[in-house]
C-alpha beads as a LAMMPS data file, in Angstrom:
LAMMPS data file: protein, C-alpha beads

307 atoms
306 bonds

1 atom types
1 bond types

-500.0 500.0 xlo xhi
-500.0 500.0 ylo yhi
-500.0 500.0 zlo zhi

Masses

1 110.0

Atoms # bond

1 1 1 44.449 -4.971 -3.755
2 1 1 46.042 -8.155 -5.303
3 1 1 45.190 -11.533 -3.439
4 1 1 43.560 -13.534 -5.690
5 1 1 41.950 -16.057 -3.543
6 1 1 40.476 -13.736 -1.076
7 1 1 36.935 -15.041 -0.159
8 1 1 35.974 -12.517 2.751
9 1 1 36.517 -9.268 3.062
10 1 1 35.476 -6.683 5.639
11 1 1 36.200 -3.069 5.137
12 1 1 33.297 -1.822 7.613
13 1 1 33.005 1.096 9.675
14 1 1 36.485 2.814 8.024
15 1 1 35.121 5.987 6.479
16 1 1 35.611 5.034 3.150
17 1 1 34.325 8.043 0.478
18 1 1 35.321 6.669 -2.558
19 1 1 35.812 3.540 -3.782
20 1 1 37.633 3.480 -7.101
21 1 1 36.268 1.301 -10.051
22 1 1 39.252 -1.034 -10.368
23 1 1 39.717 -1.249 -6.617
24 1 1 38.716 -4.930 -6.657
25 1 1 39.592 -6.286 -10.206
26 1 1 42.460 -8.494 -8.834
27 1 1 39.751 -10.475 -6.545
28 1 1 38.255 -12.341 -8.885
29 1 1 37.072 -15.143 -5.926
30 1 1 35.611 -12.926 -3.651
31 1 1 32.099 -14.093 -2.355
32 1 1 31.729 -11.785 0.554
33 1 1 32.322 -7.895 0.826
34 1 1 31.224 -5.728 4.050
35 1 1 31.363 -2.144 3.562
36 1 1 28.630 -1.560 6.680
37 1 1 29.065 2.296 7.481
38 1 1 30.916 3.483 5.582
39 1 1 30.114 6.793 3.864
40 1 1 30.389 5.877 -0.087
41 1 1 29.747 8.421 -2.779
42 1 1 28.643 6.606 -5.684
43 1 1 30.749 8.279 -8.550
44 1 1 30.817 6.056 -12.026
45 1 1 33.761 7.396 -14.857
46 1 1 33.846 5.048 -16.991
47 1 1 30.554 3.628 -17.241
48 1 1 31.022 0.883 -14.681
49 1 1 30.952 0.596 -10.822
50 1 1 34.010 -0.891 -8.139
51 1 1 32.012 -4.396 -7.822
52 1 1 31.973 -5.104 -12.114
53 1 1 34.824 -7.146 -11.697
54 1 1 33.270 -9.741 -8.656
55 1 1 31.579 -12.027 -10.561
56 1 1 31.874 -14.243 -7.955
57 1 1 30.231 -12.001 -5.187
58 1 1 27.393 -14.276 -3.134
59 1 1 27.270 -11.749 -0.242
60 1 1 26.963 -8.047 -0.478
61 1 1 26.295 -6.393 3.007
62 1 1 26.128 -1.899 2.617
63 1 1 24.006 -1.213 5.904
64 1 1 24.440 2.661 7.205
65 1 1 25.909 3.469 4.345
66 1 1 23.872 7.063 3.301
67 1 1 22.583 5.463 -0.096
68 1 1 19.480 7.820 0.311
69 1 1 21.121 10.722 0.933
70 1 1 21.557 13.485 -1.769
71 1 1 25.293 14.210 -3.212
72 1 1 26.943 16.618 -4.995
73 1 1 28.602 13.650 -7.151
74 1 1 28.978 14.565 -10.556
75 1 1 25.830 14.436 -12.748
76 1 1 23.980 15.513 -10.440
77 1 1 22.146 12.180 -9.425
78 1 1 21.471 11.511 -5.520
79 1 1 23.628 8.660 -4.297
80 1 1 20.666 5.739 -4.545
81 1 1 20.832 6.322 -8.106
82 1 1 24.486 5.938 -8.387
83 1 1 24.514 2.953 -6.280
84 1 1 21.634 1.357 -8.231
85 1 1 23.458 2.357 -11.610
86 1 1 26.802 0.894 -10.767
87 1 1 25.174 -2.244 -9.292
88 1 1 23.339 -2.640 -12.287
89 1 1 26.119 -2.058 -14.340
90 1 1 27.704 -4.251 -12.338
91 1 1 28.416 -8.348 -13.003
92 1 1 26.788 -9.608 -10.308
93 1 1 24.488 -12.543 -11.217
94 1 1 25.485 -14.735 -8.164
95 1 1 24.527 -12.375 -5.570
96 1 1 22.430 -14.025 -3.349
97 1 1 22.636 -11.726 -0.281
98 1 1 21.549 -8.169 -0.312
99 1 1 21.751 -5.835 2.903
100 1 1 20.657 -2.425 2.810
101 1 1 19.197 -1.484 6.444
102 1 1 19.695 2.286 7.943
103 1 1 20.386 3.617 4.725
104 1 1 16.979 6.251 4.473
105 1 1 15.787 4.505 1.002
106 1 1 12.267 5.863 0.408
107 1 1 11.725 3.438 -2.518
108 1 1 12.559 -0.054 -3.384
109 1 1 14.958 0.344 -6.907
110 1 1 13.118 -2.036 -9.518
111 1 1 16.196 -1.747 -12.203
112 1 1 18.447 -2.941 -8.928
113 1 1 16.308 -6.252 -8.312
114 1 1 16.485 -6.690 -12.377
115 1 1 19.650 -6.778 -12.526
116 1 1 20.138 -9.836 -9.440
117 1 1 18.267 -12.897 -10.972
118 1 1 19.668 -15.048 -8.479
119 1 1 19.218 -12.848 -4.851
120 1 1 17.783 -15.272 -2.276
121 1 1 17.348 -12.807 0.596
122 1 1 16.906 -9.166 0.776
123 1 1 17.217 -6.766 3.501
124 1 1 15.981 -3.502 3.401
125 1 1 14.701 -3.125 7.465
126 1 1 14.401 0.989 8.696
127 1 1 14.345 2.544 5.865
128 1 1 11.858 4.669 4.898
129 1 1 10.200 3.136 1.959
130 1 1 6.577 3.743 2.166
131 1 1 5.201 0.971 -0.732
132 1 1 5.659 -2.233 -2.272
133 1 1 6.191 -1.383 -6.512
134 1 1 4.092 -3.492 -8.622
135 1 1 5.919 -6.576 -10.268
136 1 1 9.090 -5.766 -8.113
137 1 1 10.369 -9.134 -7.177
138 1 1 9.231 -10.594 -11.186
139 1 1 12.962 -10.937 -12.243
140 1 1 14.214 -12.834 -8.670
141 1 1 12.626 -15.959 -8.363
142 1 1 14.483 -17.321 -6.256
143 1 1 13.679 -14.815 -3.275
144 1 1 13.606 -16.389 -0.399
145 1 1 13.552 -14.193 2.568
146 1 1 12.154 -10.643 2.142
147 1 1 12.635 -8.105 5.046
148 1 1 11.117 -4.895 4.856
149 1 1 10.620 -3.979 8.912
150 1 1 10.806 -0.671 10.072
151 1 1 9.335 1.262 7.314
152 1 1 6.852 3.506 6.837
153 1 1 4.209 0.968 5.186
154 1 1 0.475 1.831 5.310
155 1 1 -0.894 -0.949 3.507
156 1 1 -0.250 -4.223 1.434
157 1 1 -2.005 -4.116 -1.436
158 1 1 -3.386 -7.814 -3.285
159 1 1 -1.241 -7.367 -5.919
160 1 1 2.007 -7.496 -3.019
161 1 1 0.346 -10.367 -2.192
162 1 1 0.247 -11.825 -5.387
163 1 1 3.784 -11.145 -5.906
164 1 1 4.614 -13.281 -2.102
165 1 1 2.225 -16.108 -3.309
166 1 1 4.122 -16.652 -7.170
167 1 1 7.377 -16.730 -5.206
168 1 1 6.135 -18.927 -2.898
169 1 1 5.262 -21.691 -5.658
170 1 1 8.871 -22.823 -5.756
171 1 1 10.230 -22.612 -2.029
172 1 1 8.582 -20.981 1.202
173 1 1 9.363 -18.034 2.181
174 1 1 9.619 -15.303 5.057
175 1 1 8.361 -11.914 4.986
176 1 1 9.237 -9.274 7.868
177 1 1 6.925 -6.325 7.691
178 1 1 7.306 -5.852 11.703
179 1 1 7.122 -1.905 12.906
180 1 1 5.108 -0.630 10.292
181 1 1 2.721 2.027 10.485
182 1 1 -0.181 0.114 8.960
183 1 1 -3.579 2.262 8.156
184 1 1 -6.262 0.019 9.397
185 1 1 -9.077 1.002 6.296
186 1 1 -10.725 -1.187 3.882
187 1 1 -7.643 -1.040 1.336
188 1 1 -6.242 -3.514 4.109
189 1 1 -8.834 -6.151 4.638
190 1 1 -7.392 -8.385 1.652
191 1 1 -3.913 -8.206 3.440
192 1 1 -5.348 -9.189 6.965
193 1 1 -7.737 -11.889 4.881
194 1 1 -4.124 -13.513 3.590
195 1 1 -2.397 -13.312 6.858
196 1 1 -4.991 -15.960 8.026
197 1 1 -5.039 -18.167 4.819
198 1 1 -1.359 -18.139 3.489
199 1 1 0.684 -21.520 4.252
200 1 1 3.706 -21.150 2.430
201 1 1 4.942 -17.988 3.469
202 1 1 5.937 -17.135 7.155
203 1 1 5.064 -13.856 7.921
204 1 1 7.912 -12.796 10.454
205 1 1 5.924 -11.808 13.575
206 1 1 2.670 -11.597 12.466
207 1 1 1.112 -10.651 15.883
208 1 1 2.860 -7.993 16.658
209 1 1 1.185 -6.321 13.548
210 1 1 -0.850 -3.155 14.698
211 1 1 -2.442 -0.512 13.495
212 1 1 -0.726 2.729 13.307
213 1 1 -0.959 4.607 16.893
214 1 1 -1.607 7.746 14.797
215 1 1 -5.111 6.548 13.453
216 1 1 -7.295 8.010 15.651
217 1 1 -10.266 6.119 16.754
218 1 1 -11.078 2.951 18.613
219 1 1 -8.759 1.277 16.088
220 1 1 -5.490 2.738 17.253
221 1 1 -2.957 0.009 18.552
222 1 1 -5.292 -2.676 17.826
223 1 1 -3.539 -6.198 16.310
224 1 1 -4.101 -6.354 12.708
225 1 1 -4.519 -10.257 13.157
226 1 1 -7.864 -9.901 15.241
227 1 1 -9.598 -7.472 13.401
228 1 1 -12.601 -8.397 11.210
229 1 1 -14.079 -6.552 8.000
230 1 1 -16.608 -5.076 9.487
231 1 1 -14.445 -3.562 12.318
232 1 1 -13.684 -1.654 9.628
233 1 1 -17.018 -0.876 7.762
234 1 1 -16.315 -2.720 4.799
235 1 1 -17.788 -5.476 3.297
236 1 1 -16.221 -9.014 4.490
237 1 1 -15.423 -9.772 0.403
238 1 1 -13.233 -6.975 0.384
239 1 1 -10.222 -7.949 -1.319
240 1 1 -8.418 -4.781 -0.467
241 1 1 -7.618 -3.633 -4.665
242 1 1 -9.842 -0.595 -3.617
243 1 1 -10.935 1.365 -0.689
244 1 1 -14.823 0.466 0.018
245 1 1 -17.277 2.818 1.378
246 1 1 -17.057 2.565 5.348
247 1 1 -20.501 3.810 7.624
248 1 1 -19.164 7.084 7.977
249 1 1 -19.140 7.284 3.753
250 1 1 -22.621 6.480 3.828
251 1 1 -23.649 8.618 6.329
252 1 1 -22.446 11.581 4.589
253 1 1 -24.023 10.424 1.244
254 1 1 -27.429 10.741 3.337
255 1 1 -27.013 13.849 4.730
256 1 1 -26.225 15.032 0.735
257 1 1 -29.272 13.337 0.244
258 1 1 -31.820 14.582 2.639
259 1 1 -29.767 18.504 2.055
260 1 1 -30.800 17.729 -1.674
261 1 1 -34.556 17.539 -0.640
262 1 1 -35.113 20.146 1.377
263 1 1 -33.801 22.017 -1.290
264 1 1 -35.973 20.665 -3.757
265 1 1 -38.584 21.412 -1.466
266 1 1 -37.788 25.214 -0.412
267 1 1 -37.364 26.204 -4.294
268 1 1 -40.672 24.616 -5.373
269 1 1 -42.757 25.793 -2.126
270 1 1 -45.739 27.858 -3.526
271 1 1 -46.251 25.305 -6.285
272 1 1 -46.729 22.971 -3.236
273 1 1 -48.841 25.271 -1.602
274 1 1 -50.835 25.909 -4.130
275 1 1 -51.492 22.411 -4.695
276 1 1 -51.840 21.734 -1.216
277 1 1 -54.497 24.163 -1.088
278 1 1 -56.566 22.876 -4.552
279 1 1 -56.165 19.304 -2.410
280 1 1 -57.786 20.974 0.827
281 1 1 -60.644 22.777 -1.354
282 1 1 -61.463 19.700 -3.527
283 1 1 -61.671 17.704 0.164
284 1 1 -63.942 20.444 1.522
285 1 1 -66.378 20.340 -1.755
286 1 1 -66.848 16.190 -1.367
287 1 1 -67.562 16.888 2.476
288 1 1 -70.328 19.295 1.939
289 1 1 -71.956 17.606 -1.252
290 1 1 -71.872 14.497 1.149
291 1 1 -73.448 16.010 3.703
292 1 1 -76.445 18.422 2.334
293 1 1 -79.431 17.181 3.714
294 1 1 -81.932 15.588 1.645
295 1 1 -85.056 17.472 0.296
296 1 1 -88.859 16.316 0.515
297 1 1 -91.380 16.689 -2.518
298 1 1 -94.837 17.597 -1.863
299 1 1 -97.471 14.159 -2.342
300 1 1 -98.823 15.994 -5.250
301 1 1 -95.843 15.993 -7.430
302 1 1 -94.919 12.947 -6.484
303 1 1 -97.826 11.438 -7.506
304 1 1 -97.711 13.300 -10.340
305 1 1 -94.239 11.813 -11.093
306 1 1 -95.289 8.422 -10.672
307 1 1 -98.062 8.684 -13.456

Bonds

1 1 1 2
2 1 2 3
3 1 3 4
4 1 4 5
5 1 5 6
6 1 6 7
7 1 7 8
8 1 8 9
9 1 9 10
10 1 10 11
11 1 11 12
12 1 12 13
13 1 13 14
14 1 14 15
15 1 15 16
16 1 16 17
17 1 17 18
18 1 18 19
19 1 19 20
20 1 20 21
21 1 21 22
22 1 22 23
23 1 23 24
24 1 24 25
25 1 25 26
26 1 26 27
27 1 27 28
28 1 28 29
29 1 29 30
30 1 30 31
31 1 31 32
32 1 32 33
33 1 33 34
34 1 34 35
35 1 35 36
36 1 36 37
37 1 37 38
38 1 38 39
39 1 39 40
40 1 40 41
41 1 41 42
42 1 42 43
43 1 43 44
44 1 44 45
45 1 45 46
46 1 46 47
47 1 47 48
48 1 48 49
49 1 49 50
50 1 50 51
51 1 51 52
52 1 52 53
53 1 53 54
54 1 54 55
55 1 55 56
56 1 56 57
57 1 57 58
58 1 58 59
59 1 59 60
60 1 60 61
61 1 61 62
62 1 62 63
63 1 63 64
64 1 64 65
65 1 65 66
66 1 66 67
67 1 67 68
68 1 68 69
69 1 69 70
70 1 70 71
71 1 71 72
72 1 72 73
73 1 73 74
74 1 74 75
75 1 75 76
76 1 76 77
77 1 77 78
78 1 78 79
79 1 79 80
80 1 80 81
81 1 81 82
82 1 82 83
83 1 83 84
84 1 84 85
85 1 85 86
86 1 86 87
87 1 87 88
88 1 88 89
89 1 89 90
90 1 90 91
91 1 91 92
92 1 92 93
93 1 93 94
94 1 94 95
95 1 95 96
96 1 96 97
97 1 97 98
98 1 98 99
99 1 99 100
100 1 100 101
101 1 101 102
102 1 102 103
103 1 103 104
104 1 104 105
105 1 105 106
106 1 106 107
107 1 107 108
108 1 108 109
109 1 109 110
110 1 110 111
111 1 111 112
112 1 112 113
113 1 113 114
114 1 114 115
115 1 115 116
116 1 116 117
117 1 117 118
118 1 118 119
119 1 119 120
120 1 120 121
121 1 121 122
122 1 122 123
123 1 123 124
124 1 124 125
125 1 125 126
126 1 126 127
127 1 127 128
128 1 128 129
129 1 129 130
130 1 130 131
131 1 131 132
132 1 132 133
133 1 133 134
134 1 134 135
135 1 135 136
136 1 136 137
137 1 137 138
138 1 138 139
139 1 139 140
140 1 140 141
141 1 141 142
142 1 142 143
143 1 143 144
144 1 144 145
145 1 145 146
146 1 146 147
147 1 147 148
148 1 148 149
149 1 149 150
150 1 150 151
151 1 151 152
152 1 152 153
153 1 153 154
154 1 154 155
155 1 155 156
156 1 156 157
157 1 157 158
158 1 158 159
159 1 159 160
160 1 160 161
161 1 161 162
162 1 162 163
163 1 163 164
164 1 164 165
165 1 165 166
166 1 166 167
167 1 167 168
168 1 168 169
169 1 169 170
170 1 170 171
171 1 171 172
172 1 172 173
173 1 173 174
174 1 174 175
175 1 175 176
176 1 176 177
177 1 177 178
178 1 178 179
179 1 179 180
180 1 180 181
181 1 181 182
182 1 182 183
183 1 183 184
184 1 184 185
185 1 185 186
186 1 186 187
187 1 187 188
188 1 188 189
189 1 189 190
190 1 190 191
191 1 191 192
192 1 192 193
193 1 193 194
194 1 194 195
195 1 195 196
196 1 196 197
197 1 197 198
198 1 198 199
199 1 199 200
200 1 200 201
201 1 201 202
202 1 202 203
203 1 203 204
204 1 204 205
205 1 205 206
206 1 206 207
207 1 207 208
208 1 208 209
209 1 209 210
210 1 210 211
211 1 211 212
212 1 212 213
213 1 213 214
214 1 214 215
215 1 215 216
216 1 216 217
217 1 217 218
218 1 218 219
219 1 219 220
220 1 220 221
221 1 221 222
222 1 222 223
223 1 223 224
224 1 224 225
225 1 225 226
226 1 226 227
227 1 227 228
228 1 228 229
229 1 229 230
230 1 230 231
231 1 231 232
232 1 232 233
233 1 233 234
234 1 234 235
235 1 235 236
236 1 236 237
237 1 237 238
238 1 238 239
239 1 239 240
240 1 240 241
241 1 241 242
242 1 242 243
243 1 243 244
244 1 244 245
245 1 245 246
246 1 246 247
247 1 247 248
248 1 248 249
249 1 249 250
250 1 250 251
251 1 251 252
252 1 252 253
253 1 253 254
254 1 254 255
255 1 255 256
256 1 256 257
257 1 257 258
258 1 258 259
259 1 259 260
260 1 260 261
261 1 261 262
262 1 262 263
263 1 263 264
264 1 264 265
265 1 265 266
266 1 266 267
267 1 267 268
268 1 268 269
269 1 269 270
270 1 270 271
271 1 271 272
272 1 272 273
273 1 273 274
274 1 274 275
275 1 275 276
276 1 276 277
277 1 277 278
278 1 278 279
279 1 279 280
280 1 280 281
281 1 281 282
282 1 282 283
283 1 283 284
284 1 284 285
285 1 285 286
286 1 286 287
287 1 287 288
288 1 288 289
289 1 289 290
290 1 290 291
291 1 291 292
292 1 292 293
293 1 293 294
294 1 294 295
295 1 295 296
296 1 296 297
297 1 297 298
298 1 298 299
299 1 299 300
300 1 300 301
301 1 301 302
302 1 302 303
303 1 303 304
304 1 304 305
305 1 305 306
306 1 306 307
């Protein structure tokens, strides 16, 4: 492909397998590629991937694409790890668009982030990534739109948070977690907590937030915005880093307790007879000294005593 000042270029929905490395050396320009379903196998030869050479690239748009399915490509690795390798391997500093929807991703590729410094908005919506990695977003700074919808989310943990809030810093910023399946437990208060309080970042949708329908319980379906702490049982400092002890916890924990007593109590039973019964006697032997009537002496002895 030889047109040098190609900008756009949309190759989506064409059944495109392979893609070979030099395929788009001669488009040194480009700033937008769309290969949206189409099938790739991620195969690298030579040690570097078909976008090395688009240095240039702002745009890079791979939705329904099978990156999380497994292939028999050589080396054995599944396809997400030959699309992360030859993006990584790849020249691609400028890319400020990512879009990865539909693709079945069950994790969000740290080494692929790394290697985009200057990625401004990421799309990642129905996929089936499950948590946010720790320090993920450390190397793009300049993140400005985040959307991770239609996953299979539980929770958000503070340190997610965290991660939103240092980005947010420099610019505001939009975060989509809509259509999640979010466990409503103690482990989310600090998330709900920061819904309420955050300024500069727009969470996309926020309302529509519920709790999974698969929780069972009073709490199924309910909007994450309107519940409080102790909805859940937990304290209302909870800043989510750990999963307090709800009622139910501390029920059980006195049931142990009292279980551990009567035990106590079964195994040392005729030592509490027995001292039950020195208890009764002693009881018995002050009643009857107390209540022996009193004796008279005959005149004679005491006047006998008296002198």
């Amino acid at each position: 492909m030889n047109s040098s000042s190609l900008l756009h270029l949309n190759l989506a929905n064409n059944k495109i397998q392979v893609i070979e490395n030099s395929s788009f050396d001669l488009l040194p320009f480009l700033r937008q590629l769309n290969l949206d379903g189409n099938p790739i196998k991620f195969v690298t030869r030579d040690g570097r991937g078909f976008v090395y050479s688009l240095g240039s690239l702002r745009e890079l748009s791979m939705k329904r694409c099978g990156l999380g399915e497994k292939t028999t490509a050589r080396g054995n690795r599944s396809n997400v790890q030959g699309f992360v390798y030859t993006l990584t391997k790849s020249k691609l500093g400028s890319l400020k668009k990512l879009s990865l929807e539909n693709n079945r991703l069950s994790t969000l590729p740290v080494p692929l982030l790394d290697a985009l410094p200057s990625l401004e908005a990421l799309f990642l919506g129905n996929n089936t990534i499950s948590e946010i990695p720790e320090n993920v977003f450390l190397k793009t700074p300049d993140l400005r739109m985040i959307d991770l919808s239609g996953n299979r989310i539980r929770t958000v943990s503070m340190e997610t948070t965290d991660q939103f809030v240092k980005l947010a810093s420099r610019h505001s910023i939009r975060v989509n977690l809509t259509n999640n399946p979010f466990y409503c437990d103690c482990a989310l208060v600090g998330f709900i907590s920061w819904m309420h309080q955050t300024r500069n970042v727009t969470i996309v949708n926020s309302v529509t937030y519920k709790c999974t329908a698969s929780q069972s319980g009073p709490l199924s379906g309910r909007s994450l915005i309107n519940l409080i702490p102790k909805y859940l049982g937990c304290s209302s400092t909870s800043r989510g880093t750990g999963l307090r002890l709800p009622y139910a916890g501390l029920v059980v924990i006195v049931v142990v307790l009292s279980l551990l007593f009567v035990t106590v109590m079964y195994l040392n039973r005729r030592g509490i007879a027995r001292h039950c019964t020195e208890l009764q006697n002693a009881r018995k032997g002050r009643v009857e000294e107390r209540d022996r009537p009193c004796v008279a002496l005959p005149y004679s002895e005491v006047t006998s005593t008296i002198s």
